[in-house]
C-alpha positions in Angstrom: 9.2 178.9 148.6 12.7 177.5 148.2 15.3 180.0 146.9 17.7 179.4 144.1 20.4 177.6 146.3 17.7 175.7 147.9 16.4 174.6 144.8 19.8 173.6 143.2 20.6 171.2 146.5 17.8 169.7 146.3 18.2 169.0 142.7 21.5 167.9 143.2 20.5 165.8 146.2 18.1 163.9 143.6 20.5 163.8 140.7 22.0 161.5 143.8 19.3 159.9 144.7 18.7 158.5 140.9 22.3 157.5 140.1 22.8 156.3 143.2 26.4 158.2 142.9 27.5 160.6 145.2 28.6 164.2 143.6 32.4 164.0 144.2 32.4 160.3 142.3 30.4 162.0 139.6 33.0 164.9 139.5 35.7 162.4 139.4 34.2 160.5 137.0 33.4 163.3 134.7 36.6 164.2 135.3 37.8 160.7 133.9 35.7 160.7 130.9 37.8 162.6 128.9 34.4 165.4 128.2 35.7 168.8 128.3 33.3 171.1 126.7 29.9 171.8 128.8 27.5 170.3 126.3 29.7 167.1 125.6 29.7 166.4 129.4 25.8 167.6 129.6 25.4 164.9 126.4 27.4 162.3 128.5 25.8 162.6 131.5 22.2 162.4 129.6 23.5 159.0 128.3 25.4 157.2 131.3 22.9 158.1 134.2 20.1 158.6 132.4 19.8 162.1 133.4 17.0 164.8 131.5 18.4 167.8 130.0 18.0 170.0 133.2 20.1 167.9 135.7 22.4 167.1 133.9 23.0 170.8 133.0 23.0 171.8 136.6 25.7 168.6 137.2 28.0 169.7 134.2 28.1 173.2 135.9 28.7 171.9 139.1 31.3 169.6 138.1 33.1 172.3 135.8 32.9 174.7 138.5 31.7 177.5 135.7 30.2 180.5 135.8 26.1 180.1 135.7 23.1 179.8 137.7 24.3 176.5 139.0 27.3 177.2 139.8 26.5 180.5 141.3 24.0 179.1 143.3 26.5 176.5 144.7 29.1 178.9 145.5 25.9 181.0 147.6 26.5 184.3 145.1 23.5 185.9 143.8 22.4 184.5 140.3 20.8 187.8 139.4 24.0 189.7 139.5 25.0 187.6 136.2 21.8 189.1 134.7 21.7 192.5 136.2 25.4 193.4 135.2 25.9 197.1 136.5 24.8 198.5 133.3 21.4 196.7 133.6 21.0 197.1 137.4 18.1 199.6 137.1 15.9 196.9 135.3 16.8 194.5 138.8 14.0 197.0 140.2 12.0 195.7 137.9 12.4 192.3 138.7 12.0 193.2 142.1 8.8 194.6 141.9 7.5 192.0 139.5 8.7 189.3 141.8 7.3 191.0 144.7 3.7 191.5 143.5 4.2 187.5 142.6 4.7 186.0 146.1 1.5 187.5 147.1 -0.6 185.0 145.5 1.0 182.1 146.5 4.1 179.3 146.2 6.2 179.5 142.7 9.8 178.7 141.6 12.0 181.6 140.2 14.8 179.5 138.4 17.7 181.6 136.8 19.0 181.2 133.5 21.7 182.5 131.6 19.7 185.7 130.9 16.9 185.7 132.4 14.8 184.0 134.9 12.2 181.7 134.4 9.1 181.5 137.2 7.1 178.1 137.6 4.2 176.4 139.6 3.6 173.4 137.8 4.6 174.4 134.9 6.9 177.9 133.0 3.9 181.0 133.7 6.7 183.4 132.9 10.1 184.5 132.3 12.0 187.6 133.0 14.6 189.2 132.3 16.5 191.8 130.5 15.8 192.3 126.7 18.5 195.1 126.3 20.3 197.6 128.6 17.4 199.9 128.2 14.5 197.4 129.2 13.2 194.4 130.7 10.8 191.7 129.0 8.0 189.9 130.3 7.3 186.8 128.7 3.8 185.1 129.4 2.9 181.8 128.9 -0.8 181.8 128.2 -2.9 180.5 125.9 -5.9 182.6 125.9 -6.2 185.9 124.2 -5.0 189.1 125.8 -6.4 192.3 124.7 -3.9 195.0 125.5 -2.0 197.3 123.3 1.2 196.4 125.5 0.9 192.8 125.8 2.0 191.8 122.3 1.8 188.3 121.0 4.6 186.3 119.7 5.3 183.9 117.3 3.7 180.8 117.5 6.1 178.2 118.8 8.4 180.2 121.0 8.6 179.3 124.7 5.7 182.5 125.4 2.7 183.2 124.0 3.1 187.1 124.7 5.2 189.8 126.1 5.4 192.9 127.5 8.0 195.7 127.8 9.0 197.2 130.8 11.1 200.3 131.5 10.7 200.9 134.8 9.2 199.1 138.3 6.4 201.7 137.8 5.0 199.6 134.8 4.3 196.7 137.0 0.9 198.4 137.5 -2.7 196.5 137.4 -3.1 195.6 133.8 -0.1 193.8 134.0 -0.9 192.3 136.5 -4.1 190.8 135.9 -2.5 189.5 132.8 0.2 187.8 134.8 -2.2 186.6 137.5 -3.6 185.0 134.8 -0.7 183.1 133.5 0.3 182.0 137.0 -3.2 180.5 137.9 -3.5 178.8 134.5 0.4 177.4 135.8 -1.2 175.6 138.5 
Protein backbone atom coordinates (compact mmCIF):
# COMPACT_ATOMS: atom_id res chain seq x y z
CA UNK A 1 0.00 0.00 0.00
CA UNK A 2 1.40 3.40 -1.05
CA UNK A 3 1.62 6.06 1.69
CA UNK A 4 0.32 9.52 1.57
CA UNK A 5 3.58 10.94 -0.20
CA UNK A 6 3.59 8.10 -2.42
CA UNK A 7 0.19 8.60 -3.38
CA UNK A 8 0.48 12.42 -4.02
CA UNK A 9 3.68 11.81 -6.50
CA UNK A 10 2.06 9.60 -8.30
CA UNK A 11 -0.88 11.78 -8.65
CA UNK A 12 1.19 14.60 -9.52
CA UNK A 13 3.28 12.43 -11.89
CA UNK A 14 -0.28 11.82 -13.75
CA UNK A 15 -1.56 15.34 -13.50
CA UNK A 16 1.84 15.35 -15.84
CA UNK A 17 1.23 12.74 -17.77
CA UNK A 18 -2.40 14.26 -18.87
CA UNK A 19 -1.36 17.93 -19.51
CA UNK A 20 1.56 16.99 -20.92
CA UNK A 21 3.18 20.01 -18.71
CA UNK A 22 5.78 19.50 -16.35
CA UNK A 23 5.01 20.86 -12.56
CA UNK A 24 7.44 23.83 -12.51
CA UNK A 25 5.64 25.24 -16.04
CA UNK A 26 2.39 24.59 -14.36
CA UNK A 27 3.70 26.62 -11.22
CA UNK A 28 4.86 29.24 -13.53
CA UNK A 29 1.97 29.35 -15.35
CA UNK A 30 -0.30 29.50 -12.46
CA UNK A 31 1.85 31.91 -11.32
CA UNK A 32 1.06 33.96 -14.54
CA UNK A 33 -2.50 33.63 -14.53
CA UNK A 34 -3.19 36.29 -12.28
CA UNK A 35 -5.39 33.39 -9.79
CA UNK A 36 -4.58 34.07 -6.28
CA UNK A 37 -7.15 32.51 -4.09
CA UNK A 38 -6.99 28.48 -3.83
CA UNK A 39 -10.39 27.78 -5.28
CA UNK A 40 -9.94 30.37 -8.31
CA UNK A 41 -6.67 28.62 -9.21
CA UNK A 42 -8.50 24.99 -8.44
CA UNK A 43 -11.48 26.55 -10.92
CA UNK A 44 -8.73 27.49 -13.50
CA UNK A 45 -6.93 24.60 -13.50
CA UNK A 46 -10.31 22.50 -13.83
CA UNK A 47 -10.89 24.60 -17.00
CA UNK A 48 -7.42 24.97 -18.90
CA UNK A 49 -6.14 21.28 -18.42
CA UNK A 50 -9.08 19.69 -18.04
CA UNK A 51 -8.23 18.54 -14.69
CA UNK A 52 -11.24 16.72 -12.07
CA UNK A 53 -11.77 18.41 -8.90
CA UNK A 54 -9.14 16.28 -6.98
CA UNK A 55 -6.03 17.03 -9.01
CA UNK A 56 -6.48 19.98 -9.53
CA UNK A 57 -6.82 20.53 -5.73
CA UNK A 58 -3.68 18.64 -5.02
CA UNK A 59 -1.94 21.03 -7.97
CA UNK A 60 -3.24 24.40 -6.44
CA UNK A 61 -1.72 23.25 -3.13
CA UNK A 62 1.36 22.35 -4.60
CA UNK A 63 1.69 25.30 -6.61
CA UNK A 64 0.68 27.71 -3.61
CA UNK A 65 2.99 25.91 -1.47
CA UNK A 66 0.00 25.98 1.51
CA UNK A 67 -0.53 24.27 4.32
CA UNK A 68 -2.66 20.88 3.61
CA UNK A 69 -2.46 17.36 2.88
CA UNK A 70 -0.81 18.09 -0.42
CA UNK A 71 1.39 20.23 0.50
CA UNK A 72 2.34 18.36 3.55
CA UNK A 73 2.79 15.36 1.87
CA UNK A 74 5.23 17.12 -0.64
CA UNK A 75 7.30 18.73 1.90
CA UNK A 76 7.49 14.68 3.59
CA UNK A 77 5.79 16.11 7.04
CA UNK A 78 3.12 14.01 8.55
CA UNK A 79 -0.50 14.91 7.28
CA UNK A 80 -1.90 13.63 10.48
CA UNK A 81 -0.27 16.15 12.69
CA UNK A 82 -2.61 18.83 10.91
CA UNK A 83 -5.51 16.68 12.24
CA UNK A 84 -4.15 15.42 15.45
CA UNK A 85 -3.22 19.06 16.74
CA UNK A 86 -1.67 18.44 20.44
CA UNK A 87 -4.96 18.86 21.96
CA UNK A 88 -6.49 16.00 19.82
CA UNK A 89 -3.36 13.76 19.94
CA UNK A 90 -5.06 11.12 22.17
CA UNK A 91 -7.75 10.47 19.50
CA UNK A 92 -4.33 9.75 16.93
CA UNK A 93 -4.46 6.32 19.04
CA UNK A 94 -7.52 5.88 17.71
CA UNK A 95 -6.64 6.17 14.34
CA UNK A 96 -3.87 4.04 14.88
CA UNK A 97 -5.63 1.31 16.11
CA UNK A 98 -8.45 1.63 13.59
CA UNK A 99 -5.91 1.80 10.81
CA UNK A 100 -4.06 -1.03 12.12
CA UNK A 101 -6.87 -3.51 12.42
CA UNK A 102 -7.51 -2.25 8.56
CA UNK A 103 -4.26 -3.35 6.90
CA UNK A 104 -4.91 -6.85 7.96
CA UNK A 105 -7.41 -7.57 5.47
CA UNK A 106 -5.80 -6.39 2.65
CA UNK A 107 -4.60 -3.20 0.13
CA UNK A 108 -6.62 0.35 0.74
CA UNK A 109 -5.75 4.08 0.39
CA UNK A 110 -5.80 6.31 3.54
CA UNK A 111 -6.05 9.88 1.88
CA UNK A 112 -5.90 12.94 4.30
CA UNK A 113 -8.17 15.67 4.28
CA UNK A 114 -8.38 18.84 5.87
CA UNK A 115 -9.93 17.15 9.02
CA UNK A 116 -10.01 13.95 8.61
CA UNK A 117 -8.92 11.09 6.52
CA UNK A 118 -10.79 9.32 4.09
CA UNK A 119 -9.86 5.29 3.48
CA UNK A 120 -10.63 3.75 -0.12
CA UNK A 121 -10.31 0.43 -2.22
CA UNK A 122 -12.26 1.17 -5.11
CA UNK A 123 -14.25 3.38 -3.85
CA UNK A 124 -14.72 5.86 -0.01
CA UNK A 125 -15.46 2.58 2.77
CA UNK A 126 -14.69 5.15 5.48
CA UNK A 127 -13.56 8.28 6.86
CA UNK A 128 -11.88 9.18 10.10
CA UNK A 129 -11.21 11.62 11.93
CA UNK A 130 -11.73 13.82 14.80
CA UNK A 131 -15.39 15.04 15.52
CA UNK A 132 -14.28 17.26 18.60
CA UNK A 133 -11.35 17.46 20.98
CA UNK A 134 -13.13 14.87 23.07
CA UNK A 135 -13.74 12.13 20.31
CA UNK A 136 -13.17 10.62 17.06
CA UNK A 137 -15.92 9.69 14.37
CA UNK A 138 -16.17 6.83 12.20
CA UNK A 139 -17.97 7.33 9.15
CA UNK A 140 -19.19 4.17 7.14
CA UNK A 141 -20.19 4.00 3.82
CA UNK A 142 -22.55 1.15 3.58
CA UNK A 143 -25.70 0.65 2.24
CA UNK A 144 -27.10 -2.15 4.10
CA UNK A 145 -28.63 -1.94 7.49
CA UNK A 146 -26.55 -2.07 10.68
CA UNK A 147 -28.17 -3.03 13.81
CA UNK A 148 -26.20 -1.65 16.65
CA UNK A 149 -27.05 0.88 19.28
CA UNK A 150 -23.53 2.65 18.41
CA UNK A 151 -23.56 2.61 14.82
CA UNK A 152 -26.11 5.38 14.16
CA UNK A 153 -27.35 6.29 10.77
CA UNK A 154 -27.20 9.50 9.19
CA UNK A 155 -28.94 11.62 7.05
CA UNK A 156 -29.57 10.47 3.76
CA UNK A 157 -27.40 12.15 1.26
CA UNK A 158 -24.30 12.81 3.33
CA UNK A 159 -20.98 11.31 2.19
CA UNK A 160 -21.78 8.10 5.01
CA UNK A 161 -24.45 6.08 5.56
CA UNK A 162 -23.54 5.72 9.39
CA UNK A 163 -21.17 6.51 12.14
CA UNK A 164 -19.84 5.66 15.16
CA UNK A 165 -18.19 7.45 18.20
CA UNK A 166 -15.04 6.64 19.47
CA UNK A 167 -13.37 7.82 22.70
CA UNK A 168 -10.66 5.78 23.01
CA UNK A 169 -8.44 2.85 20.87
CA UNK A 170 -10.24 0.46 23.24
CA UNK A 171 -13.53 0.91 21.27
CA UNK A 172 -12.06 -0.42 18.19
CA UNK A 173 -13.29 -3.83 19.52
CA UNK A 174 -15.19 -6.60 17.32
CA UNK A 175 -18.57 -5.08 16.63
CA UNK A 176 -16.89 -2.38 15.08
CA UNK A 177 -15.17 -4.21 13.39
CA UNK A 178 -17.36 -6.43 11.71
CA UNK A 179 -19.25 -3.44 10.73
CA UNK A 180 -16.26 -1.86 9.12
CA UNK A 181 -15.13 -5.19 7.53
CA UNK A 182 -18.23 -4.88 6.07
CA UNK A 183 -17.91 -1.48 4.51
CA UNK A 184 -14.43 -2.28 3.24
CA UNK A 185 -15.43 -5.55 1.37
CA UNK A 186 -18.52 -3.89 -0.14
CA UNK A 187 -15.46 -1.04 -1.31
CA UNK A 188 -14.04 -3.59 -3.43
Amino acid sequence: MASPEQALATQLRNIEAKTGRSLSTMRAEIAASGKLKHGEIRSWLMDKYGLGYGDANSLAHFARGTKGAAAEAISGSDPLAEIYPEKRKHLRLVHDAVVAAIRQWGDFEIAPKKGYVSLRRKKQFAMLGPKNAERAELGLNLKEDVASDRVVPQKPGGMCQYAIALHGADEVDEELLRVLRRAFDAAG
